[in-house]
C-alpha positions as a LaTeX table, in Angstrom:
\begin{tabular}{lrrr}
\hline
Residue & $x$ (\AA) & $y$ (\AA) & $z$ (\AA) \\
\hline
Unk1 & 0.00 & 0.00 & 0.00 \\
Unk2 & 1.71 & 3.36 & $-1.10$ \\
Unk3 & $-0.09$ & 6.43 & 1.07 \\
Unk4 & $-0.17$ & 10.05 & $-0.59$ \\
Unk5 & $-2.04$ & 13.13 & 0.29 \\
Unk6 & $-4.32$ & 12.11 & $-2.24$ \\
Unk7 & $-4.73$ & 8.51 & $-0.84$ \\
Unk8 & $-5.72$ & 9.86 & 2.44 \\
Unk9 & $-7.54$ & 12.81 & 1.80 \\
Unk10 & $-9.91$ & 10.45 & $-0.29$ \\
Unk11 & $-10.81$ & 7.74 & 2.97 \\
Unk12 & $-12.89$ & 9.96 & 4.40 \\
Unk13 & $-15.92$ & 9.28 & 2.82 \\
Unk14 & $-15.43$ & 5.94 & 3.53 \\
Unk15 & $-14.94$ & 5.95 & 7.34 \\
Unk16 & $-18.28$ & 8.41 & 7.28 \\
Unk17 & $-19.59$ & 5.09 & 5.89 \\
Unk18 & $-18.12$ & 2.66 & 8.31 \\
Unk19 & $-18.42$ & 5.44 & 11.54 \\
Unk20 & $-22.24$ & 5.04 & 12.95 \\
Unk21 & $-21.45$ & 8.31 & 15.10 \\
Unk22 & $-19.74$ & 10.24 & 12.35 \\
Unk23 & $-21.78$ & 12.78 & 12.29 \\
Unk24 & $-22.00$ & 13.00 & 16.01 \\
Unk25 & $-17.67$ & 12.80 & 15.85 \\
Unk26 & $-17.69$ & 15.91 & 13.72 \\
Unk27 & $-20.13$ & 17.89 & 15.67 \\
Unk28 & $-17.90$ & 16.90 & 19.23 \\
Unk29 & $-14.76$ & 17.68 & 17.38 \\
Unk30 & $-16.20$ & 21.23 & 16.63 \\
Unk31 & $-17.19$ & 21.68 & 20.55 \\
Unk32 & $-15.21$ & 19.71 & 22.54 \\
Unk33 & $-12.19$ & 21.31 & 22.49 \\
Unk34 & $-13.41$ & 24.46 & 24.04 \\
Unk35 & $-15.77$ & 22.88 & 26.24 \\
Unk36 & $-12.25$ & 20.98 & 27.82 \\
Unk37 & $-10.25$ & 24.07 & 27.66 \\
Unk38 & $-13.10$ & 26.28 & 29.50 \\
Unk39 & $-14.07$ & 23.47 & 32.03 \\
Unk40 & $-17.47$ & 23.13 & 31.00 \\
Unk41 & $-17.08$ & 19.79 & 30.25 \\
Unk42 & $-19.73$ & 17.22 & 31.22 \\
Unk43 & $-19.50$ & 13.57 & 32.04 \\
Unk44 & $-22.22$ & 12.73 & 29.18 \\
Unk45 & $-19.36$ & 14.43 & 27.06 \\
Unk46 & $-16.97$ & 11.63 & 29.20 \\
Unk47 & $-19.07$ & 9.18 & 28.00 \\
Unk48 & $-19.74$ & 10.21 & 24.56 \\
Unk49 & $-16.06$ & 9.76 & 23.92 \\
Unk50 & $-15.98$ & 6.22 & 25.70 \\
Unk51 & $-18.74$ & 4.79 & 23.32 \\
Unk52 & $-17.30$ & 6.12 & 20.61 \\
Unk53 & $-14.10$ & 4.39 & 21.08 \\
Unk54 & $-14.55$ & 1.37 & 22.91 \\
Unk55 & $-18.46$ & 0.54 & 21.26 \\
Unk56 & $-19.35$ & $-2.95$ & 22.69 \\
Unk57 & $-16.99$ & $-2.27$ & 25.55 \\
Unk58 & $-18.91$ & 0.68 & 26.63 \\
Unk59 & $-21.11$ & $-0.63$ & 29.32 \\
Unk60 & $-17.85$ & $-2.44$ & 30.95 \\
Unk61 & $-15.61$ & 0.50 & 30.62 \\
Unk62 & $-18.16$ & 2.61 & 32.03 \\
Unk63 & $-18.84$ & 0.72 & 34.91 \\
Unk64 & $-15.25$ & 0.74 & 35.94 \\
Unk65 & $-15.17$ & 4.63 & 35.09 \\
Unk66 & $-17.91$ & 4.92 & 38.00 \\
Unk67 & $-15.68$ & 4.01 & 40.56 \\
Unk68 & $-13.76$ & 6.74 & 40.86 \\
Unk69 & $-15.79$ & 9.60 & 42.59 \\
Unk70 & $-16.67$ & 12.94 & 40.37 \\
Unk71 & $-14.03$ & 14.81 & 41.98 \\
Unk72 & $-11.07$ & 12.53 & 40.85 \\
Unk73 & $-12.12$ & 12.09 & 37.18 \\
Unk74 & $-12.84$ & 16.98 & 37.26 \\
Unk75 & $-9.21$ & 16.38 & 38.48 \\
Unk76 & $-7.63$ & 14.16 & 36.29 \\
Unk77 & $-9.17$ & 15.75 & 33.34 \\
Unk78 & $-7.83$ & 19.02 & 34.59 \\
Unk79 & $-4.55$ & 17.61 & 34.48 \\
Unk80 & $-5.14$ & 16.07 & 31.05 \\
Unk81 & $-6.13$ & 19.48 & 29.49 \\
Unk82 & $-3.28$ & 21.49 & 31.47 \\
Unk83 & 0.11 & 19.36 & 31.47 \\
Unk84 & 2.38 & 20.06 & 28.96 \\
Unk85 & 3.81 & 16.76 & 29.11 \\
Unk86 & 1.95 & 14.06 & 26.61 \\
Unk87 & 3.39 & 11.47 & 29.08 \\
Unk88 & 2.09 & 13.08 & 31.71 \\
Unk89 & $-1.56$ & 13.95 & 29.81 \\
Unk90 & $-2.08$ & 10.02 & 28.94 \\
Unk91 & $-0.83$ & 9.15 & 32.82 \\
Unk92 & $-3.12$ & 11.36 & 34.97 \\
Unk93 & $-5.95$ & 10.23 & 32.71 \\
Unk94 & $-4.92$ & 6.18 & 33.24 \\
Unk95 & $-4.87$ & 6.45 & 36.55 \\
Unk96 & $-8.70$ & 6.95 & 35.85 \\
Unk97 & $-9.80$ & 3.41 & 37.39 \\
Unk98 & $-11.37$ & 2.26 & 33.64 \\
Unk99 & $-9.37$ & 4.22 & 31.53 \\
Unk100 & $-6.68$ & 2.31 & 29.76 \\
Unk101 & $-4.20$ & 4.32 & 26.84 \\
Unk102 & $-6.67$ & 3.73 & 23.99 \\
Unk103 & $-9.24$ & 5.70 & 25.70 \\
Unk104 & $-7.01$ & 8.28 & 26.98 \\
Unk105 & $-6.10$ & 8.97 & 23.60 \\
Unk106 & $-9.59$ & 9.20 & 22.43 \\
Unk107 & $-10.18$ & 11.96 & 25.11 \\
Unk108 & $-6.92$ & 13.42 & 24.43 \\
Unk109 & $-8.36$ & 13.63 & 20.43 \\
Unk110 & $-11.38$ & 15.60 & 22.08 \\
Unk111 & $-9.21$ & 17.68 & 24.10 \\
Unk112 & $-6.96$ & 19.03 & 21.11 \\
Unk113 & $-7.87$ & 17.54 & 17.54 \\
Unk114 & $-5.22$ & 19.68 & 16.26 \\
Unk115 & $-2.37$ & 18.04 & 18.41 \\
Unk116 & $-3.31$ & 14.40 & 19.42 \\
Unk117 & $-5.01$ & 11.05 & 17.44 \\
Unk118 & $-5.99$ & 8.12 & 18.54 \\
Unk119 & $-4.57$ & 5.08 & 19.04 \\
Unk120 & $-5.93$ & 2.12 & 17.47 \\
Unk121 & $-4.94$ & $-1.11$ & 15.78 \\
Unk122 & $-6.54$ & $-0.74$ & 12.38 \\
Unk123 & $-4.48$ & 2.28 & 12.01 \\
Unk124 & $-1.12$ & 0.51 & 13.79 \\
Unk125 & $-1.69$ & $-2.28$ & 11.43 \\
Unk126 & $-1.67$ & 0.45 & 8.45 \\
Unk127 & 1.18 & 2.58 & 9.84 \\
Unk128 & 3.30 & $-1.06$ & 10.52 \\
Unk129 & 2.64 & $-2.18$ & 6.97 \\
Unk130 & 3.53 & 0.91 & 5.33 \\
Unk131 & 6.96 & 0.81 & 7.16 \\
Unk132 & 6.26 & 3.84 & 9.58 \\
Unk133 & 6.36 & 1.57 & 12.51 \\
Unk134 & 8.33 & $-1.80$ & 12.76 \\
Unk135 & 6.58 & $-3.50$ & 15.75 \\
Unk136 & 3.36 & $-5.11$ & 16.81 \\
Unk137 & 1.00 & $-3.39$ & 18.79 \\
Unk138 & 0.85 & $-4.91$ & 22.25 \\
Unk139 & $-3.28$ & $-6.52$ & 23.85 \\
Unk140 & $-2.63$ & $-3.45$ & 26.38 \\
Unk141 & $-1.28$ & $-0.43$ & 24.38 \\
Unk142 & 1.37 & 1.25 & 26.61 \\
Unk143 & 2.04 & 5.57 & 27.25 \\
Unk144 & 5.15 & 4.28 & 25.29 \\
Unk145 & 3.26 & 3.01 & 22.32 \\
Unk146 & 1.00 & 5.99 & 22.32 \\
Unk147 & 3.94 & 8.34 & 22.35 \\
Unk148 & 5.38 & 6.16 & 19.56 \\
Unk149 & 2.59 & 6.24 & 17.60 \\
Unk150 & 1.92 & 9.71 & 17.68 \\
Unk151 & 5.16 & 10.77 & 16.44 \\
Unk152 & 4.46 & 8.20 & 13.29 \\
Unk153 & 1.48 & 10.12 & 13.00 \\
Unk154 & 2.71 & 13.35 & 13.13 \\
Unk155 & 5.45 & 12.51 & 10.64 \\
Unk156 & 2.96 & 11.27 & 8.77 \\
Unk157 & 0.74 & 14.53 & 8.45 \\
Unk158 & 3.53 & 16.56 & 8.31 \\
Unk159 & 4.81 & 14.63 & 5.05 \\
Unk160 & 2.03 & 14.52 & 3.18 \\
Unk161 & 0.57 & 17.86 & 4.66 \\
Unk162 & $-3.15$ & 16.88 & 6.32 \\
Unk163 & $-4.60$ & 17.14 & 9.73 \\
Unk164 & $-3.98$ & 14.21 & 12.47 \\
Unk165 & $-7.91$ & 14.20 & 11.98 \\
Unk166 & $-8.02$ & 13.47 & 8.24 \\
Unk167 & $-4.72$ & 11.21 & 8.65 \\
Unk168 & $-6.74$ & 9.25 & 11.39 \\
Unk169 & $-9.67$ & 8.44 & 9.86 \\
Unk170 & $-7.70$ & 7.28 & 6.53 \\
Unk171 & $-5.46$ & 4.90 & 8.35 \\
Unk172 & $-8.66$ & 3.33 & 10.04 \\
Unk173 & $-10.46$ & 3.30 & 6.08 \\
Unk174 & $-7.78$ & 1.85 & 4.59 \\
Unk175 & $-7.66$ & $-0.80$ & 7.23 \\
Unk176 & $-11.15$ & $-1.59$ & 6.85 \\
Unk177 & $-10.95$ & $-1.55$ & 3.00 \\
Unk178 & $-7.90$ & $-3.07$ & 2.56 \\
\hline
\end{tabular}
């Protein structure tokens, strides 16, 4: 598979056709960000971003997000929105009882569209057989792997100049398609 701007600018019609919640994912993208950065925030919006990633997991995932009190997930959000580290970002929102990497990415998309993607294996599989990354993704993605990842991403976007957003959903297309 040979990727160019052209390649991946053109998958996003198709993952509108795989997504259910497309249109829901580009209306969340739009108000998201600014509802993180200002604090307004709700955890419907928490949850939102849980079904959307995890899907059939949802109920389970949820249920383990539960146990930790209101408070601690306001403060680990906080933390998610406000560190400057990535490392940091991913950690204080793990240490959400529930909240493994791939889901901290996904909120991490919400947070800042512009800087973070998501980290998923139809688009590891795509990124490994395109040469951009030379290992297998691991049952329980790692900060390590996300940090990883992202890089290959942003590489990615910068060298064939589109937005982590377009260059996410095209790597999960051309998975699905391929």
């Amino acid at each position: 598979m040979d990727l160019s701007r052209r390649v991946l600018e053109q998958q996003e019609p198709l993952y509108a056709k795989e997504e259910d919640q497309y249109d829901e994912e580009v209306a969340r993208l739009k108000s998201l960000p600014t509802a993180f950065k200002e604090g307004e925030w709700s955890l419907d919006d928490l949850e939102w971003i849980i079904e959307w990633k995890v899907g059939v997991f949802t109920k389970p995932t949820l249920k383990h997000l539960r146990k930790n009190d209101d408070e601690e997930i306001q403060a680990r959000i906080e933390e998610a929105v406000h560190e400057s580290s990535i490392r940091s970002k991913v950690e204080a929102l793990t240490s959400l009882t529930g909240i493994g990497v791939p889901v901290a990415s996904a909120i991490l998309l919400f947070i800042n569209p512009n800087r973070f993607t998501v980290i998923d294996e139809r688009a590891w599989n795509v990124l490994q057989e395109t040469g951009y990354l030379s290992q297998e993704l691991s049952e329980d993605p790692t900060v390590e792997e996300y940090l990883l990842y992202l890089g290959a991403c942003w590489a990615l976007a910068n060298e064939y100049d589109v937005s982590l957003r377009t260059l996410d959903m095209a790597l999960c297309a051309l998975d699905i398609n391929d």
